[in-house]
C-alpha positions, 0 to 999 in steps of 0.5 A: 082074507088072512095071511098065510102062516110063514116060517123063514129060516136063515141059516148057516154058520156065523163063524165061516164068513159068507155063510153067515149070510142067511142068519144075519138076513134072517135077523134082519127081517124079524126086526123090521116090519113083517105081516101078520103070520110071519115067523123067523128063525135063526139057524147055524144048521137045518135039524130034525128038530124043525120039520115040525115048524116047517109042517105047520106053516103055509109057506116057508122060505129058507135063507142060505149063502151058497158056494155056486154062481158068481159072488153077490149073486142073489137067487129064488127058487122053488124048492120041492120035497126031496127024500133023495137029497140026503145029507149026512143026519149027523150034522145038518140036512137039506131043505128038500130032505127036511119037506121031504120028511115033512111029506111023510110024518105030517102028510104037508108039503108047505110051500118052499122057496130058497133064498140064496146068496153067492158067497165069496169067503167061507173063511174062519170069520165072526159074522163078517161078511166079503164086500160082496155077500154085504151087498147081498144082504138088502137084495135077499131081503127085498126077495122075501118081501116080494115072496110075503107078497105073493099069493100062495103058489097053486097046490102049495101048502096041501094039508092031508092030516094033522099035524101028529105024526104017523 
């Protein structure tokens, strides 16, 4: 049997803090072992430009800091297309959005999960994480291991086309 294709995404900007949480995880992983069929990327901000990778893999696990719950809390969740999650398109888009596009250019809708950890500070710093967002760093990526891990959800990764757009 072979792996699924799987993209994961950290972003988030380096220079505000904990936010850089999601790009440092993202690093993180794609110097360790991962299996075969894994991709990582390295993001400040979600674009246009990535519905296409998304569209093209089996699964995909976003990596993102986050200002909700309580600080070094690491969470998973299914994540599922969503065209109402709008974003402002002139900066950066949320995941849902991005699948959400990836249901209407590409007719796929890949697997989805987030990752996310609680931050403490978004203040202006250079990748420099508070105590608390460091601590999460080894937890989000046990989460991703454990999510490699797993079989594909039923119904995930629905392939009705190719992958030219409408």
């Amino acid at each position: 049997m072979t792996n699924p294709k799987t993209l994961i995404i950290g972003y988030g900007s380096p220079i505000r803090g904990d936010d850089a949480i999601g790009p440092l995880a993202a690093d993180a992983l794609d110097a360790g072992p991962l299996p075969e069929g894994v991709t990582v990327m390295s993001r400040h901000i979600l674009t246009a430009e990535l519905t296409e990778d998304i569209a093209a893999a089996d699964r995909v696990i976003f990596l993102d800091a986050t200002v909700e719950g309580t600080p070094g809390e690491v969470r998973v969740r299914r994540l599922m297309p969503d065209a109402s999650a709008h974003s402002s398109m002139a900066h950066f888009l949320d995941p849902r959005e991005v699948l959400a596009w990836c249901q209407t250019l590409y007719q796929r809708e890949p697997a989805a999960f987030l990752v996310s950890a609680a931050g403490q500070s978004f203040d202006y710093a250079n990748y420099a994480l508070s105590p608390a967002a460091a601590a999460t760093l080894a937890p989000m990526i046990e989460r991703v291991r454990a999510l490699l891990a797993e079989p594909l959800p039923a119904g995930a990764a629905t392939r009705t086309g190719n992958l030219a757009p409408r």
